[in-house]
Backbone as numpy.savetxt, mean C-alpha at the origin, in Angstrom:
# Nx Ny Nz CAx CAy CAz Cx Cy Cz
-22.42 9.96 11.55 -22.15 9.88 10.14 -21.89 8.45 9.69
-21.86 8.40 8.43 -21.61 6.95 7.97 -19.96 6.80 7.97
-19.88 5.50 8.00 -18.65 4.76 8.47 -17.29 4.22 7.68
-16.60 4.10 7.15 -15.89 3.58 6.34 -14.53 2.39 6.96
-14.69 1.62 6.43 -13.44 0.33 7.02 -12.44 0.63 6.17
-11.28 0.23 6.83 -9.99 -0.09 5.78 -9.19 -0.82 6.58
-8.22 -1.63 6.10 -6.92 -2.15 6.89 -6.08 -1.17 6.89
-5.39 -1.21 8.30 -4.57 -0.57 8.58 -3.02 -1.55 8.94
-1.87 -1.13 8.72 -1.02 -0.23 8.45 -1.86 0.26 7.01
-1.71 1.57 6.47 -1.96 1.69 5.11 -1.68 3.28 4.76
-1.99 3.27 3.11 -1.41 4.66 3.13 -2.25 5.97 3.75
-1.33 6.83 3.41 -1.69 7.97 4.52 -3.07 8.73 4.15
-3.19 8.83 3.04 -4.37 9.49 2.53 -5.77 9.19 3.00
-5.56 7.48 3.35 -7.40 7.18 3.38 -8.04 7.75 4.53
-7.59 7.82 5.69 -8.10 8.13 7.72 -8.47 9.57 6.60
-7.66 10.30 6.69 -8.16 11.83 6.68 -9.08 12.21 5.03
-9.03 11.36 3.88 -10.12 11.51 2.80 -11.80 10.83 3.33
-11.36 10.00 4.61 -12.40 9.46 5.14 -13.33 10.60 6.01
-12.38 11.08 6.49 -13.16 12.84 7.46 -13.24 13.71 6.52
-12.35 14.02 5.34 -13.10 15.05 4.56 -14.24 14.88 4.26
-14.64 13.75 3.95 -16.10 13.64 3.42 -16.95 13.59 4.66
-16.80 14.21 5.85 -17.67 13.72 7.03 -17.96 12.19 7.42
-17.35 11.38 7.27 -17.80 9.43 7.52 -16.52 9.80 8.83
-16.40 8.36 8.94 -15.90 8.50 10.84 -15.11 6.92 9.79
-13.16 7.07 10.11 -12.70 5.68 9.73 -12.70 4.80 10.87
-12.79 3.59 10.09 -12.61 2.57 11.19 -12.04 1.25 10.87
-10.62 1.30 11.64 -9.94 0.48 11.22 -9.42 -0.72 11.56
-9.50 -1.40 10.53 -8.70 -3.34 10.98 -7.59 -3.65 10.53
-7.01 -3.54 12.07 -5.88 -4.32 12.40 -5.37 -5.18 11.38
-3.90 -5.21 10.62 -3.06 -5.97 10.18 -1.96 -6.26 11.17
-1.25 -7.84 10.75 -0.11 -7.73 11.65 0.80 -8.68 10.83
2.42 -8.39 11.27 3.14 -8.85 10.78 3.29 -10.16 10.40
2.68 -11.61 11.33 2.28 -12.93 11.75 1.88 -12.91 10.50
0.79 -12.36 9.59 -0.02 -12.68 8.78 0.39 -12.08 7.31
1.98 -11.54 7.77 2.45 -10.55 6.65 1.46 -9.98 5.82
0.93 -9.10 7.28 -0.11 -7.68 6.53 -1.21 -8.36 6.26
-1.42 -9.16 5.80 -3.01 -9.83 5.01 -3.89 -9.26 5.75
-4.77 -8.76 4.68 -6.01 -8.75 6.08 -6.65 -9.79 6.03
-7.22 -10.06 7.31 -7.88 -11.07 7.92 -9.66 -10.94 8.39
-10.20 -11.70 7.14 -11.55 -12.02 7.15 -12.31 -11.90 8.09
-11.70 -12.36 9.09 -12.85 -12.87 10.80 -12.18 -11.24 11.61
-10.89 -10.62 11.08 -10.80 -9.35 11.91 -11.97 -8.68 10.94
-11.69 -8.36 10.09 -12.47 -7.51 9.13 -14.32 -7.60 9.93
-14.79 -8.80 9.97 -15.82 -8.94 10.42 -16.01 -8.52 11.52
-15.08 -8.42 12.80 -15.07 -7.70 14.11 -15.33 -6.61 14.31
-14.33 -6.16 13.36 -14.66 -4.39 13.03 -15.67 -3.57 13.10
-16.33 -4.19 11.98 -17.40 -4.08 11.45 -18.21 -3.41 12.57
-19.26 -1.55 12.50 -20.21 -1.76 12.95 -21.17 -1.03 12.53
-22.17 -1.28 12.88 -23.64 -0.63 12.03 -23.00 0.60 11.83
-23.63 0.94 10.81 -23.12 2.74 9.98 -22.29 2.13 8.89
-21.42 0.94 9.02 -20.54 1.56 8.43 -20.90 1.08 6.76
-20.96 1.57 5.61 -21.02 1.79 4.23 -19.79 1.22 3.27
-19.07 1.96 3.44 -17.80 1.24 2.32 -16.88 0.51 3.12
-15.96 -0.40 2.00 -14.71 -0.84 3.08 -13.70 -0.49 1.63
-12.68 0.12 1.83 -11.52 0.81 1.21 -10.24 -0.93 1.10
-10.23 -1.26 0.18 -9.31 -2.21 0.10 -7.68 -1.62 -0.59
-6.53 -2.41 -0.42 -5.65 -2.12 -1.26 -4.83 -2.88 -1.18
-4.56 -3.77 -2.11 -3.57 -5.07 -2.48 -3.02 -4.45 -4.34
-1.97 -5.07 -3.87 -0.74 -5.12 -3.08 -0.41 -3.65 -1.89
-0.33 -3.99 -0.85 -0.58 -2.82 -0.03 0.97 -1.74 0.85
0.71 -0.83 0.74 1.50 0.56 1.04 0.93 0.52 2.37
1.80 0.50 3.15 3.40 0.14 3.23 3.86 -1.08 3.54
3.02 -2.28 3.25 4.01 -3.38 4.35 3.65 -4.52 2.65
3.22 -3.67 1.39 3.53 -5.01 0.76 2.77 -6.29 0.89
1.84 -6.16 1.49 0.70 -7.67 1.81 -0.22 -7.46 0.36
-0.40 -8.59 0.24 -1.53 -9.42 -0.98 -2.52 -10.26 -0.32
-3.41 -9.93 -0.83 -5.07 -10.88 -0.56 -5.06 -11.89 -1.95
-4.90 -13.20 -1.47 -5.21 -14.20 -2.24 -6.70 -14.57 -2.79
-6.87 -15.51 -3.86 -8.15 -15.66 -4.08 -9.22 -16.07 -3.07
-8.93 -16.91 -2.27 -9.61 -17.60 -1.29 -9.90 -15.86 0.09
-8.82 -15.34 0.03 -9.49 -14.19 1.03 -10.30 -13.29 0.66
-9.84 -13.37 -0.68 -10.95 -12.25 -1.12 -12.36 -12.90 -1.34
-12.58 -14.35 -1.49 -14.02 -14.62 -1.76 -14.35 -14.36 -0.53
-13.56 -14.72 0.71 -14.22 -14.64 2.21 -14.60 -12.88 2.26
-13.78 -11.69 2.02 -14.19 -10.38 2.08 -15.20 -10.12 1.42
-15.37 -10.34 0.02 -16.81 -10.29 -1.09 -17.71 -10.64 -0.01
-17.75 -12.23 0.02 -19.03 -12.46 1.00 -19.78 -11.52 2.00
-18.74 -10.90 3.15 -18.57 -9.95 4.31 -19.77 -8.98 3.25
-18.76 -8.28 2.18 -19.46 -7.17 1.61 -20.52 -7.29 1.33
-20.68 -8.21 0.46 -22.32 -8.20 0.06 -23.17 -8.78 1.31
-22.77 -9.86 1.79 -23.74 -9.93 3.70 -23.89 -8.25 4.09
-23.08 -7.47 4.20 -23.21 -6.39 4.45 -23.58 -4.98 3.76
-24.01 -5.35 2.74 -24.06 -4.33 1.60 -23.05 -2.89 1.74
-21.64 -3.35 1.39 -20.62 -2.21 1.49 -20.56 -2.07 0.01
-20.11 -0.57 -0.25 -19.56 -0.45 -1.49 -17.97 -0.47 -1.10
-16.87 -1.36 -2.26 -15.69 -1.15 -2.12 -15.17 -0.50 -3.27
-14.13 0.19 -2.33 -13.14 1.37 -2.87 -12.26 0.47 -3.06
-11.52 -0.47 -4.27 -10.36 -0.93 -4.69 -9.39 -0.57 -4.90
-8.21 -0.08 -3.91 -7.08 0.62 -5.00 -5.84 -0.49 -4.67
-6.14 -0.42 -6.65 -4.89 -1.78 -6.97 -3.64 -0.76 -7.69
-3.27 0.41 -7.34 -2.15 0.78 -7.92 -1.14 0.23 -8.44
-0.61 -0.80 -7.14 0.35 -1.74 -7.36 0.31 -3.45 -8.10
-1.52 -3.63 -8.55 -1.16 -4.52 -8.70 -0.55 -5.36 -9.71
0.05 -5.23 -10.91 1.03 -5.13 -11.76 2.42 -5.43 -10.98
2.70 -4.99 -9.67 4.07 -5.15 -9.05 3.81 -6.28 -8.02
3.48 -7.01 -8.20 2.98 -8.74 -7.78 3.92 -9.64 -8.01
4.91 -9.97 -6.48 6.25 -11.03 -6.89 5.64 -12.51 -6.41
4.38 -12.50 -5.85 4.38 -14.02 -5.50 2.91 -14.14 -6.07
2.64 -15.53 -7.56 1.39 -15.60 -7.53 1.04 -14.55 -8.63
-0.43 -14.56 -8.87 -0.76 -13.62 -9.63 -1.93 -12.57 -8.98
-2.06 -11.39 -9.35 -2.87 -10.37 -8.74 -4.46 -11.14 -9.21
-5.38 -10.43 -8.28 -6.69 -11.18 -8.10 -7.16 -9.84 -7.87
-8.34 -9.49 -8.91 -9.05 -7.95 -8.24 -10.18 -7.93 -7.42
-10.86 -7.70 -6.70 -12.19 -8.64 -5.89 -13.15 -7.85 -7.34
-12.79 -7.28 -7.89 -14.35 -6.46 -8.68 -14.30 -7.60 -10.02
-13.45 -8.74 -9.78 -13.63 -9.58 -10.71 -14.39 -11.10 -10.12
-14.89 -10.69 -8.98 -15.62 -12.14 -8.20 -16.55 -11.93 -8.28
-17.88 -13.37 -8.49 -19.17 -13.14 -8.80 -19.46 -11.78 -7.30
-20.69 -11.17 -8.29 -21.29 -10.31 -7.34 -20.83 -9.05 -6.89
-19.27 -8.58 -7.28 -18.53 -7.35 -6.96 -18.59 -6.33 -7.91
-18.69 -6.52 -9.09 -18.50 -6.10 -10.40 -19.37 -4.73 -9.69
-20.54 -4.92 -9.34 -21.68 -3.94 -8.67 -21.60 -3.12 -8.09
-20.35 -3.64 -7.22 -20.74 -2.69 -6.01 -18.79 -2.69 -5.34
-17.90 -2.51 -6.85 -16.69 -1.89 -6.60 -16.17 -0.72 -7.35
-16.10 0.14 -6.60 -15.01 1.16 -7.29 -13.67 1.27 -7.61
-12.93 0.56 -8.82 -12.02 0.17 -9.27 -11.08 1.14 -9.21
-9.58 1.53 -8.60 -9.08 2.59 -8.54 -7.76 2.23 -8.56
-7.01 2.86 -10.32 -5.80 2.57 -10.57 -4.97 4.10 -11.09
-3.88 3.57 -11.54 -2.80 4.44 -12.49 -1.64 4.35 -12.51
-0.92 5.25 -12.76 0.24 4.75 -13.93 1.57 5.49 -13.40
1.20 5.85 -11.75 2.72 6.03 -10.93 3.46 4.84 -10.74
3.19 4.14 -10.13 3.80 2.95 -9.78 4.38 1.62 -10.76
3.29 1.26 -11.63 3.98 0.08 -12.52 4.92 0.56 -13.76
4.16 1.69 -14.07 4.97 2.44 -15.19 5.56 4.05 -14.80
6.19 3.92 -13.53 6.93 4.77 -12.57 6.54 6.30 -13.38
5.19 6.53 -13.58 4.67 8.17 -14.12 4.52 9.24 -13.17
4.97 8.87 -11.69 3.91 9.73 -10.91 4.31 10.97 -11.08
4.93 11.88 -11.94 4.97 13.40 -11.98 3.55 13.34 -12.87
3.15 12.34 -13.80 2.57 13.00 -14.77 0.84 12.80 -14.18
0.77 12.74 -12.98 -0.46 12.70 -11.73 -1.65 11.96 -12.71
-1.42 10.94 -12.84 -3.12 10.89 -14.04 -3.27 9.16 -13.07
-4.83 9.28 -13.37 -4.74 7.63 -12.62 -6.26 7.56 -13.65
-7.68 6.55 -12.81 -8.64 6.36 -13.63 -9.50 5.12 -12.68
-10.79 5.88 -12.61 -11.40 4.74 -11.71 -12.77 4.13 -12.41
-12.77 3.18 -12.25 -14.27 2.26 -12.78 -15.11 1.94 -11.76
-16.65 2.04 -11.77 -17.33 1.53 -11.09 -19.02 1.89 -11.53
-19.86 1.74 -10.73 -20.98 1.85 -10.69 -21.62 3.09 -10.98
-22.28 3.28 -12.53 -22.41 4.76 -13.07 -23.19 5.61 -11.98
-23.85 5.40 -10.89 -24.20 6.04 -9.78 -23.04 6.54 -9.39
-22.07 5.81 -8.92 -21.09 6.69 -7.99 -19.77 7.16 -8.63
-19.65 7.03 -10.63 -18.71 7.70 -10.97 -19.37 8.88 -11.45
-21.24 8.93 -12.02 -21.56 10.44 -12.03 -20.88 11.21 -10.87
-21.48 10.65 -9.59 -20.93 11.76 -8.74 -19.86 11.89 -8.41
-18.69 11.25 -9.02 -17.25 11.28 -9.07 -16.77 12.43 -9.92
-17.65 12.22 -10.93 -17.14 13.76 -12.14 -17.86 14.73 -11.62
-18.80 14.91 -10.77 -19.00 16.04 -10.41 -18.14 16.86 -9.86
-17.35 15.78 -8.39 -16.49 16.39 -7.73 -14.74 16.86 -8.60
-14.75 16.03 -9.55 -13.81 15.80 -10.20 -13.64 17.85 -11.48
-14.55 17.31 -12.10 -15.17 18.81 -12.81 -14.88 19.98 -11.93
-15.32 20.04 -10.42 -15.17 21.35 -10.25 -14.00 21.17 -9.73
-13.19 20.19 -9.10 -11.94 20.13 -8.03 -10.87 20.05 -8.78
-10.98 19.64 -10.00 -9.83 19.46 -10.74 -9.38 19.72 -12.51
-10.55 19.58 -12.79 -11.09 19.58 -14.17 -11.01 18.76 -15.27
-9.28 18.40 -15.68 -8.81 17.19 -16.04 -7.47 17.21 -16.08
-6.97 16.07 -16.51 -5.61 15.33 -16.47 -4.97 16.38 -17.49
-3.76 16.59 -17.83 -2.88 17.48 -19.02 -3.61 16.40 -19.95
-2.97 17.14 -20.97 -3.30 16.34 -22.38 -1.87 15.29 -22.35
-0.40 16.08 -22.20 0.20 15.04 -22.25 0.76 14.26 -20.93
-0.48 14.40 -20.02 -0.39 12.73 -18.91 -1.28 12.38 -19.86
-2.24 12.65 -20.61 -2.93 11.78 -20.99 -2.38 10.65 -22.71
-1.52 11.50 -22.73 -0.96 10.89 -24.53 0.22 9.90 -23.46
0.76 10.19 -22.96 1.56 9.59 -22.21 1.25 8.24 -21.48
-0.59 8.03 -21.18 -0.77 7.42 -20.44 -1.20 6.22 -21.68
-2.00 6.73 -22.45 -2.24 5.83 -24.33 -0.61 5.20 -24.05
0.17 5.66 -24.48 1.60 5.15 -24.85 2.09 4.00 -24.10
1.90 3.92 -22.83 2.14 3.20 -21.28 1.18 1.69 -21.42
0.02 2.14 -22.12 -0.94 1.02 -21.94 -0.32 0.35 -23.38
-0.25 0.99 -24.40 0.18 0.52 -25.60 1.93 -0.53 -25.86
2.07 0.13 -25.58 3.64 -0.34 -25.69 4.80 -0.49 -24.41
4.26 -0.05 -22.98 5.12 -0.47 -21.78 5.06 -1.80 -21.16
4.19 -2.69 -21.47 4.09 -3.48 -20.61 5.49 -4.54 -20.57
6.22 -4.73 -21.81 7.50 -5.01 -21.40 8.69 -4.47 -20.40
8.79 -3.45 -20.83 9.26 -2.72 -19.84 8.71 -2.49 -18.13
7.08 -2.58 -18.13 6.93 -2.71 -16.93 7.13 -4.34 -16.33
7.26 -5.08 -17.17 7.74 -6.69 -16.48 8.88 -6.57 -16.20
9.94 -5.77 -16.84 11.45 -6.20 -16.65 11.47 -5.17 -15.48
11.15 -3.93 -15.11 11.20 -3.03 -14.18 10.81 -4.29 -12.49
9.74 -4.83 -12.86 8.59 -5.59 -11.64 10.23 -6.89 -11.12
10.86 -7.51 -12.37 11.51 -8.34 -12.14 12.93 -7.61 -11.17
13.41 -6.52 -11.69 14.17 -5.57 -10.83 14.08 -5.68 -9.49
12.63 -5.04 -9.30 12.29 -4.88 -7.76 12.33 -6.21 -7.15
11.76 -7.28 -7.87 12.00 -8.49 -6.84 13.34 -8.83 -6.46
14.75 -8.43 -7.00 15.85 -8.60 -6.59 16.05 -7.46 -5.82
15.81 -6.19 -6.21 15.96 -5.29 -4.95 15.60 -5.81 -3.73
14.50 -6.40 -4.01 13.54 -6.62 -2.52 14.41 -7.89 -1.59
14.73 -9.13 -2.54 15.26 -9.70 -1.83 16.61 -9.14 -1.12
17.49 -8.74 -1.93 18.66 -7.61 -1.08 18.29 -7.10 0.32
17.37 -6.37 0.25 17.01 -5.51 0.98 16.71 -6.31 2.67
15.46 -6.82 2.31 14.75 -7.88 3.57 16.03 -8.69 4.07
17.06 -9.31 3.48 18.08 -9.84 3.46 18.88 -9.02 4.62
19.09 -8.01 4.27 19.97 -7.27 4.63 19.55 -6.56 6.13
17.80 -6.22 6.17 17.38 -5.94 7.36 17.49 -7.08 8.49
17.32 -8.24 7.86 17.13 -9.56 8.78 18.22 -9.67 9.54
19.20 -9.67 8.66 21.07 -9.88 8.91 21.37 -8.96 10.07
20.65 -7.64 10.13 20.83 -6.65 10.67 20.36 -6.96 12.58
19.39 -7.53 12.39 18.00 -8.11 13.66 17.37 -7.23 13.09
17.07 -6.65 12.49 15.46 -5.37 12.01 14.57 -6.67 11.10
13.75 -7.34 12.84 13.12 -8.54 11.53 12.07 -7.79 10.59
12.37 -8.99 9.12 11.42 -8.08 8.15 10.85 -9.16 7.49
9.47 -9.06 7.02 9.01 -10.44 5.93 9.50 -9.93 4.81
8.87 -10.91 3.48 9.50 -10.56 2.79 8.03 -10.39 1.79
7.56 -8.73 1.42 6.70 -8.15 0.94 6.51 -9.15 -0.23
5.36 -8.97 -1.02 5.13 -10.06 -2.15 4.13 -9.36 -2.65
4.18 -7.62 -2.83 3.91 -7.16 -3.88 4.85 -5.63 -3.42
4.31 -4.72 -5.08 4.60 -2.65 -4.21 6.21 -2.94 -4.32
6.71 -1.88 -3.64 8.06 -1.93 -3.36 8.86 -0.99 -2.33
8.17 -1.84 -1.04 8.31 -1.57 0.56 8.59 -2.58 0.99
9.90 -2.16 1.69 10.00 -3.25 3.22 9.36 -2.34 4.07
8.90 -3.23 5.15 8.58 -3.13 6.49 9.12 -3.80 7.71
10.39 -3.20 7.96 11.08 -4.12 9.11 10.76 -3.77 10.14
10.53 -4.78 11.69 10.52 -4.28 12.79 11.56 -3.71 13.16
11.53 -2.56 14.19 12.82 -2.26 14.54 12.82 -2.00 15.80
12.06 -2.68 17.05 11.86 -2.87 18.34 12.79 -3.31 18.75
13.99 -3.97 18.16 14.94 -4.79 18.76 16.10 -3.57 19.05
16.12 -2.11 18.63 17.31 -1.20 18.70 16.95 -0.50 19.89
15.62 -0.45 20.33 14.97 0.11 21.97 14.50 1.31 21.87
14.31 1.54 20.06 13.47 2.78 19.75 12.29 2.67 19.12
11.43 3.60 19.10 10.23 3.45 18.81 10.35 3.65 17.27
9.34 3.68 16.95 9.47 4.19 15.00 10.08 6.06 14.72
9.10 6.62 15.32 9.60 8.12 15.19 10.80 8.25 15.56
11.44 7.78 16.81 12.59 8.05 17.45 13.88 6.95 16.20
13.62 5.88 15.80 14.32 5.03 14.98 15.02 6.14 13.70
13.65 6.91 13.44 13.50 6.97 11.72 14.34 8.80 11.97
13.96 9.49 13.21 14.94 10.59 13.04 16.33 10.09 13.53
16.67 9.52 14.12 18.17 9.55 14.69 19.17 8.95 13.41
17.82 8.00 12.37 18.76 7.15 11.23 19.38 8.14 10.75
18.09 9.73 10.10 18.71 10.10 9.41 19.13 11.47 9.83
19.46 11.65 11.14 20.25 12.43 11.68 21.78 11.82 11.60
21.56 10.69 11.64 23.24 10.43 11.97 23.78 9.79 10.83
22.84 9.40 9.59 23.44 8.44 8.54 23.09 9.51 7.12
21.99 9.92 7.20 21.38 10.91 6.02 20.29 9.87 5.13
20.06 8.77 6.42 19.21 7.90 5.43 17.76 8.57 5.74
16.57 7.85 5.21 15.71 8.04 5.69 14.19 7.55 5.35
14.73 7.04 6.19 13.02 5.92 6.65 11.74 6.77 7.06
10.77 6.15 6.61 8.81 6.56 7.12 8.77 5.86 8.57
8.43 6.54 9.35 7.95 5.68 11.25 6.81 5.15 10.49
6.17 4.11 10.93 5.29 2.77 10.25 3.93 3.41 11.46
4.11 4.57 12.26 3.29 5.19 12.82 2.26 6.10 11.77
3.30 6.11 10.61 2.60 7.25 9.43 1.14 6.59 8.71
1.65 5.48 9.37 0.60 4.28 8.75 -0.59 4.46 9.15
-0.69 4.78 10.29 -1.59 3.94 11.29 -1.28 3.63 12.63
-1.71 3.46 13.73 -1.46 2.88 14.88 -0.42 1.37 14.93
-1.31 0.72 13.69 -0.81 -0.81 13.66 0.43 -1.11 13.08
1.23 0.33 12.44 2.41 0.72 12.13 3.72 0.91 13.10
3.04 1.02 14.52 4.24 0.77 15.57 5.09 -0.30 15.51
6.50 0.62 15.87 7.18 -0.62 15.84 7.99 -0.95 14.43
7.45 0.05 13.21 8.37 -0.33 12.17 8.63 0.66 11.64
9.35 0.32 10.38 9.64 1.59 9.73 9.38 1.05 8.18
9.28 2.14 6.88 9.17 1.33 6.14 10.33 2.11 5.48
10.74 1.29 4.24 11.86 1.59 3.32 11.61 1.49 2.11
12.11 2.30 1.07 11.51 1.79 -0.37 12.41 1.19 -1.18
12.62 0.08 -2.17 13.63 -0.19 -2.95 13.31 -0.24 -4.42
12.48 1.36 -4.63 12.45 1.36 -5.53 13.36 2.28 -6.42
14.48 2.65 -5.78 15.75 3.25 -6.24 16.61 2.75 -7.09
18.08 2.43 -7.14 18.87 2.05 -7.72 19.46 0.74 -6.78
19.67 -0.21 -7.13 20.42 -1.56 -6.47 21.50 -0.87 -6.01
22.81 0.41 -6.51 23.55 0.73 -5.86 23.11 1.58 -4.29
22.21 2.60 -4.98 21.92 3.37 -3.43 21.19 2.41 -2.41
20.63 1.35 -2.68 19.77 0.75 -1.96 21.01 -0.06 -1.05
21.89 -0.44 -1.46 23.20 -1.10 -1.10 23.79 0.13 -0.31
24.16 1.03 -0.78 24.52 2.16 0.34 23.96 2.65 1.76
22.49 2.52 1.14 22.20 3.04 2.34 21.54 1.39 3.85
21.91 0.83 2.98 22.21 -0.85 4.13 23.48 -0.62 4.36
24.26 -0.40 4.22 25.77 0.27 4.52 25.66 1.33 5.74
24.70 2.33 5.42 24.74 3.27 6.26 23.77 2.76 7.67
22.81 2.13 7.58 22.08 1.52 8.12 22.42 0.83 9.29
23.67 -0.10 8.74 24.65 -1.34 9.35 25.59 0.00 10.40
25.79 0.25 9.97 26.74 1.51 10.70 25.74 2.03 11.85
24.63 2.42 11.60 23.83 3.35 12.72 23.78 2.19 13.57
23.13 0.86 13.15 22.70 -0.06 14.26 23.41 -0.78 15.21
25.02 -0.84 14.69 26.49 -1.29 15.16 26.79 -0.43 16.40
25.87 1.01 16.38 26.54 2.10 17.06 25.58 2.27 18.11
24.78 1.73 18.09 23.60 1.68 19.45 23.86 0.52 20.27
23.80 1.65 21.76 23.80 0.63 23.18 23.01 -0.63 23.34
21.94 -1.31 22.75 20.49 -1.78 22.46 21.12 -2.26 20.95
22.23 -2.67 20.55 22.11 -3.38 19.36 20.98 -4.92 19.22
20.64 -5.15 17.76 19.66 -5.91 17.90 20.98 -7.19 17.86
């Protein structure tokens, strides 16, 4: 079958939307060194005959990495040398603390051959009201409403009056929300570091990704005992992906108080292990 790339750590959906459709995923390696970025010359390794699309996502779930302008002209290139169609999903990119967001379907030559894929959970925190919206190449959004028509039919009317309103009049509110999270975030990474759970410090989304190899547990074993014994509760960075060993991720997109609590509770579990970091 045909092939599909993505970076991995990433979210959970793409490996298994990649086998629903019969394609086989295949994935490139991110790593912490490079805080998540994907990397051009891995991307190219990857790479092998069959494979058709490459699935991008900056600012990225779960570890928070951004592709700068300069990487993304190096990925464009890859793509079109390779004639991939890309799947863009910039959910997050609106929640961009370092720099400004860069879409690749805005670099000569992408416009063609990207499928633009956003909405309005994340910057304008909607996700009960499930509505998102993708752009691309009238070849592959006909056959998008096909699947769309019979699988789903459409959005409510009011995700959709809701979603008019969001584009119209939130974007203040989504800056002062974006400015929030960057103080959450620093708290947070702060607080894992202090801890030994080394963590970078994400620069988009609103995920840490700390290692937590230094407590002598793995991710699964880390993330039940936290919240067996604290009531916190962390994602194993295994949920990711393979390239997710080794961490856990956390979200701070809560309240500055609970986010403070549960580094409280946190500090407590890690104080209490034989293997403190």
């Amino acid at each position: 079958g045909d092939k599909v790339l993505y970076h991995e750590p990433c979210y959970v959906s793409y490996a298994p939307s990649v086998k629903l459709c019969h394609a086989i995923p295949v994935p490139v390696r991110t790593t912490s060194q490079d805080q998540f970025a994907l990397n051009p010359a891995a991307l190219r390794a990857a790479w092998q005959p069959g494979c058709k699309v490459l699935i991008l996502n900056f600012p990225t779930n779960p570890t928070g990495g951004t592709a700068d302008r300069q990487k993304l002209e190096e990925i464009a290139k890859f793509a079109i040398e390779k004639d991939l169609l890309v799947a863009s999903d910039e959910i997050y990119s609106e929640l961009t603390f370092e720099g400004s967001h860069v879409s690749i379907a805005s670099l000569p030559g992408m416009r063609e051959r990207t499928v633009f894929l956003h909405g309005f959970s994340k910057a304008f925190a909607m996700t009960g009201f499930r509505i998102g919206y993708a752009c691309g190449p009238a070849a592959v959004i006909d056959g998008m409403l096909k699947v769309h028509q019979y699988g789903i039919m459409c959005a409510s009317i009011i995700s959709q009056e809701a979603a008019v309103e969001a584009l119209r009049n939130g974007r203040d509110s989504m800056l002062q929300m974006r400015d929030k999270y960057r103080e959450r975030r620093d708290f947070i990474v702060r607080r894992f570091n202090e801890l030994g759970l080394k963590c970078h410090s994400p620069r988009g989304a609103f995920y840490a990704f700390p290692n937590i190899t230094s407590t002598g547990f793995d991710s699964m074993t880390f993330a039940s005992k936290l919240l067996e014994a604290q009531k916190v509760a962390m994602v194993p960075g295994t949920a990711f992906g393979e390239a997710g060993a080794g961490f856990c991720r956390a979200s701070f997109s809560t309240s500055y108080e609970r986010i403070h609590e549960a580094c409280e509770r946190i500090a407590r579990f890690v104080d209490r292990l034989p293997h403190r970091p």
